[in-house]
PLY file of the C-alpha trace (Angstrom):
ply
format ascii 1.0
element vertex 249
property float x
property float y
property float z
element edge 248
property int vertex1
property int vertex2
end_header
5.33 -11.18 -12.98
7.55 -11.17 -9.81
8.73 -14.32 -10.75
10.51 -12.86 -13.70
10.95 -9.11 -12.29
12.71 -9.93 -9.53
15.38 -11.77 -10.48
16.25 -9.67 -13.94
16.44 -6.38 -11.32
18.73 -7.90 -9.13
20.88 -9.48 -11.59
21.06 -6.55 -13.93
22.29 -4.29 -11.31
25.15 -6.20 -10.52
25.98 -5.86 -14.14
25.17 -2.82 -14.25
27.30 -1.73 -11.39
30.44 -3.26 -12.87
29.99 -1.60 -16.23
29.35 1.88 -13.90
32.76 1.32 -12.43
34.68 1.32 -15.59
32.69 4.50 -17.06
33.09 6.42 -14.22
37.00 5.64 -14.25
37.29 6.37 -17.93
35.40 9.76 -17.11
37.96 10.24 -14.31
41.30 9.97 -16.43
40.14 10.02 -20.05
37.07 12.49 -19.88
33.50 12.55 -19.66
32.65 12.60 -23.39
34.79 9.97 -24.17
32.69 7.95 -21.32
29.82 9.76 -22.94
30.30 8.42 -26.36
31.84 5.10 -25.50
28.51 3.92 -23.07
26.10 5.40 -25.58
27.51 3.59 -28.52
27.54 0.50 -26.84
24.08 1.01 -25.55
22.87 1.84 -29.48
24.71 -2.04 -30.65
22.86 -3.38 -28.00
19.63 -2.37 -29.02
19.95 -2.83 -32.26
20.93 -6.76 -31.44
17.42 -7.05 -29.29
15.64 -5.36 -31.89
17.41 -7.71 -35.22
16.96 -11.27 -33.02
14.71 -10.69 -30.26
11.68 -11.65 -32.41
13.10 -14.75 -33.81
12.55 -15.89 -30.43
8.81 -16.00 -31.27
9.66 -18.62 -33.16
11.24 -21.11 -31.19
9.05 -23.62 -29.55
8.49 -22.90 -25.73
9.82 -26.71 -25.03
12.92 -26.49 -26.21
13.22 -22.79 -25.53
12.79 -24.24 -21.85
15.79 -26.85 -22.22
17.73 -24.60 -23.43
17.75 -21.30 -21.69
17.22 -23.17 -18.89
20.54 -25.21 -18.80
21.85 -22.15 -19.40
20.74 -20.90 -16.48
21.67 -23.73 -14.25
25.45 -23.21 -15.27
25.32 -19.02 -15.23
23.88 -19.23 -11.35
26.45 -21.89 -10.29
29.34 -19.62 -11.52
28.27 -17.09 -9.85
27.30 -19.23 -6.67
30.41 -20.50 -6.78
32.86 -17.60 -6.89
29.98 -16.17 -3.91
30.75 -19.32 -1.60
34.81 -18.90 -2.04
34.48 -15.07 -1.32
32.82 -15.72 1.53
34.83 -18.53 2.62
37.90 -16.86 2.02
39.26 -18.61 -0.79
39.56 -15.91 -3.53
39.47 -12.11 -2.80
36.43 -10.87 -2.22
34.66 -8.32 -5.44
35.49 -4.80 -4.52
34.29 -2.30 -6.65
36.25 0.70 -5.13
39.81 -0.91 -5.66
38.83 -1.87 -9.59
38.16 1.75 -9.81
41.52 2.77 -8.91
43.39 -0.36 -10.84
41.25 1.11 -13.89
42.16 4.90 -13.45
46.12 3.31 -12.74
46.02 1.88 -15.94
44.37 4.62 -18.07
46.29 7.27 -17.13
49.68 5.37 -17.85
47.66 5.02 -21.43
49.30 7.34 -24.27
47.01 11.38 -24.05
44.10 11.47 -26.79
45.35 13.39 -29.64
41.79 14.62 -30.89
38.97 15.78 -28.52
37.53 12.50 -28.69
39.78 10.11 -26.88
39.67 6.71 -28.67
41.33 4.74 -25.83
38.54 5.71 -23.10
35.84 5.72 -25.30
36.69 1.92 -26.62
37.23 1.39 -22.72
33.78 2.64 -22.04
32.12 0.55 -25.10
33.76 -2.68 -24.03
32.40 -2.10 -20.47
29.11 -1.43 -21.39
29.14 -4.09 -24.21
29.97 -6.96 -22.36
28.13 -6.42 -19.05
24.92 -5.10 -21.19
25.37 -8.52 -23.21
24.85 -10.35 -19.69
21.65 -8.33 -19.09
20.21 -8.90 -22.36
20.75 -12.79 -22.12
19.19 -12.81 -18.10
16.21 -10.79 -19.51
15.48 -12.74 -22.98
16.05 -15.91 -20.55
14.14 -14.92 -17.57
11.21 -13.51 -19.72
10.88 -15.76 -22.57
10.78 -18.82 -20.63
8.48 -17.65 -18.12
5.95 -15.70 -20.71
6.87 -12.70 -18.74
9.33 -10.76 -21.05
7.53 -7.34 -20.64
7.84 -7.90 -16.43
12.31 -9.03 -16.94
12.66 -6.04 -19.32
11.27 -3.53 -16.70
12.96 -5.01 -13.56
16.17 -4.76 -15.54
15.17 -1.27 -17.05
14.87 -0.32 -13.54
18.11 -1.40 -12.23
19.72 0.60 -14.78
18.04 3.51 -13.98
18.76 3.02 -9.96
22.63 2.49 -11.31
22.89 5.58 -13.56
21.07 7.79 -11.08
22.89 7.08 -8.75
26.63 7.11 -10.84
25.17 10.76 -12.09
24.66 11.67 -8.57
27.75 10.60 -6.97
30.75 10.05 -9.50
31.97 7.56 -7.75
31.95 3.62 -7.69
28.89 2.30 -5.66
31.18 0.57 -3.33
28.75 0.08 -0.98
26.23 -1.83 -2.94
26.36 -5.16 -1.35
27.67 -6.69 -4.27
29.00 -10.26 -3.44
25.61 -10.82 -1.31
23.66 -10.17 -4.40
25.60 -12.14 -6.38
24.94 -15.06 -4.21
21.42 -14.19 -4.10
21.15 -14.20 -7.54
23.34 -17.26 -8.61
20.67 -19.09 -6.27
17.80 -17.62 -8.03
19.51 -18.16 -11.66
20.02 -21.94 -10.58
16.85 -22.63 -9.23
14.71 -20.75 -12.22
16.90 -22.44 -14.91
16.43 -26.46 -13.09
12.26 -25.44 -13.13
12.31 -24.48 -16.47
14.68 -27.39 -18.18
12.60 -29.75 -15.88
9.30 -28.16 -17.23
10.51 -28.36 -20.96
10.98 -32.20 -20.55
7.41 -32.40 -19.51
8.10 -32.55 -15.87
5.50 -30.96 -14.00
6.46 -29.63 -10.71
4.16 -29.92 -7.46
2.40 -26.63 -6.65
3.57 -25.31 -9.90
5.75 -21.90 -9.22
5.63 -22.49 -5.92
8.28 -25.44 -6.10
10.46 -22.58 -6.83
10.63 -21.53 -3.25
11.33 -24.93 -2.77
14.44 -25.08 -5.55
15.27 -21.76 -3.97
15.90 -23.04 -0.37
17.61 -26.41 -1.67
20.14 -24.26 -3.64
20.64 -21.97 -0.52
21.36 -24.93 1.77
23.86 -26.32 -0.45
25.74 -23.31 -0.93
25.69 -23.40 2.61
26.93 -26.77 3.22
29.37 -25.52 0.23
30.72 -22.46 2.23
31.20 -24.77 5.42
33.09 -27.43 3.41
35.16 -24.93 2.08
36.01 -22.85 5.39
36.99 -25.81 7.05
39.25 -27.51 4.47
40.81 -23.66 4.27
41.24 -24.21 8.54
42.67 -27.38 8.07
45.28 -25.85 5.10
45.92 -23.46 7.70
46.80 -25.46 10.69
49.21 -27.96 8.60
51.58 -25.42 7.59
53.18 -24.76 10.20
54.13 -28.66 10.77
54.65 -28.73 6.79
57.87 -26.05 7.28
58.79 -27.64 10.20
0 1
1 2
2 3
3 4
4 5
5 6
6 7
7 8
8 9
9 10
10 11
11 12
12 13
13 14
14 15
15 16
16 17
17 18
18 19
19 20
20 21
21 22
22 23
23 24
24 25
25 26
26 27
27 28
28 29
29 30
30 31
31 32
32 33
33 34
34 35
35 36
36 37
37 38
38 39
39 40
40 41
41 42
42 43
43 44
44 45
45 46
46 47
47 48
48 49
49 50
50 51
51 52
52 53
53 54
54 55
55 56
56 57
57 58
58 59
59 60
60 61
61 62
62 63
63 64
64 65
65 66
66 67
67 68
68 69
69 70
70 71
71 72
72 73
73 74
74 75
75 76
76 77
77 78
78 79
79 80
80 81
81 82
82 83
83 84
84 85
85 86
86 87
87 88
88 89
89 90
90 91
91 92
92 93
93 94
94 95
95 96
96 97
97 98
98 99
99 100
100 101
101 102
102 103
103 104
104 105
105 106
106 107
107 108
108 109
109 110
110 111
111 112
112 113
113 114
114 115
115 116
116 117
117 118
118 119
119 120
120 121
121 122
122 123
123 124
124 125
125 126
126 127
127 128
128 129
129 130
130 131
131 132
132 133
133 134
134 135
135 136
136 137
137 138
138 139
139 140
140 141
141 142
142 143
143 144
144 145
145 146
146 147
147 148
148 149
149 150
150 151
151 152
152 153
153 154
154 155
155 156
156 157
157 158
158 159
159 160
160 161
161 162
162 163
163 164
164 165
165 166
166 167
167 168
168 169
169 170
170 171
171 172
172 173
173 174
174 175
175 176
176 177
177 178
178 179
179 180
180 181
181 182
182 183
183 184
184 185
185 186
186 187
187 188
188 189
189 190
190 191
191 192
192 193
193 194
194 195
195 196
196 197
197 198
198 199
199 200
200 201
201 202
202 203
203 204
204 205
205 206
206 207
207 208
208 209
209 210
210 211
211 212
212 213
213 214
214 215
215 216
216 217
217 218
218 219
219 220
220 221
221 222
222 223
223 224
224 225
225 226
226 227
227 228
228 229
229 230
230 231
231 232
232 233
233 234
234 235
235 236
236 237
237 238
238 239
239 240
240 241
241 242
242 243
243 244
244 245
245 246
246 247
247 248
């Protein structure tokens, strides 16, 4: 059940977070039922999709539900491992929730003023927000918990990271700045890979040594190559560095 809580928590509340940032801006400049309306609405299509094709999973023979998903997987966690190892090694800007908060409330207020109570630009802003990150969180979930017979254990660790998220947005009105985002996302880009190479391996007919407890061991060979990753990419970013100078020159 851990297994599949664990990593639909941690990767829904990065999700989760994002889609918080834009709400909370929206409800900043535009107003807070137009971030209202927007985030429910979006939260209503959402259900509705689980509810219309979630079943039809049933359907779908575990094997190739494995393959799948879990090639899926394998690519989601490396794009997130990947953007994780050049934030850290400097490469691209690191993810900073606070300054998308104020690029968002920039933008919307330079937007034309609503002209009914209901403003239509913040509320499509909130829907978007909420549509595409929820979107993420529905495919982790279904993927997580369908391949791993544990769909009840994904939906609740996910349920519960939106619930720590929204809490927490209620509470504050602010962007959770401090939630160590790029750390989870490396964290969870590990987890994504090594869950989705088990489960494509598994719906080949591979059969893994120890069971789910070669998933510690895909865990810690993902790690260390992010790792070797990160160093590869510091020191080419030195070595960029240091030839500059002699480049002008």
């Amino acid at each position: 059940m851990l297994s599949a809580a664990l990593p639909a928590f941690f990767a829904s509340l990065v999700e989760f977070v994002e889609a918080l940032t834009i709400v909370l801006a929206v409800g900043a400049t535009r107003g807070w039922r137009s971030a209202a309306a927007g985030a429910a609405a979006a939260t209503i299509v959402l259900a509705l999709l689980v509810l219309v094709f979630g079943p039809a999973l049933g359907r779908v023979p575990l094997g190739v539900l494995q393959i799948v998903v879990g090639i899926a997987l394998v690519f989601f966690g490396l794009r997130w491992l990947r953007k994780a190892v050049l934030r850290y090694a400097g490469r691209i800007a690191m993810h900073d929730e606070a300054s998308i908060y104020e690029r968002r409330v920039a933008g919307l207020q330079r937007a034309p003023a609503a002209a009914s109570r209901l403003d239509w630009i913040g509320a499509g802003t909130a829907f978007n927000a909420v549509a595409l990150e929820g979107l993420e969180v529905i495919f982790i979930v279904i993927a997580v918990g369908a391949t791993a017979g544990a769909l009840v254990p994904a939906s609740v660790g996910a349920a519960l990271a939106g619930l720590v998220v929204v809490v927490a947005g209620v509470a504050l009105r602010a962007p959770l700045a401090r939630v160590p985002e790029n750390a989870l996302k490396f964290l969870v880009g590990v987890m994504l890979a090594a869950f989705g190479t088990f489960w494509t391996s598994e719906g080949f007919g591979f059969v893994w040594p120890g069971d789910d407890v070669a998933l510690l061991g895909l865990v810690g060979g993902y790690a260390l190559a992010a790792g070797v990753a990160f160093a590869l990419a510091r020191a080419r970013l030195a070595r960029a560095r240091l030839a500059r100078p002699e480049a002008r020159s």
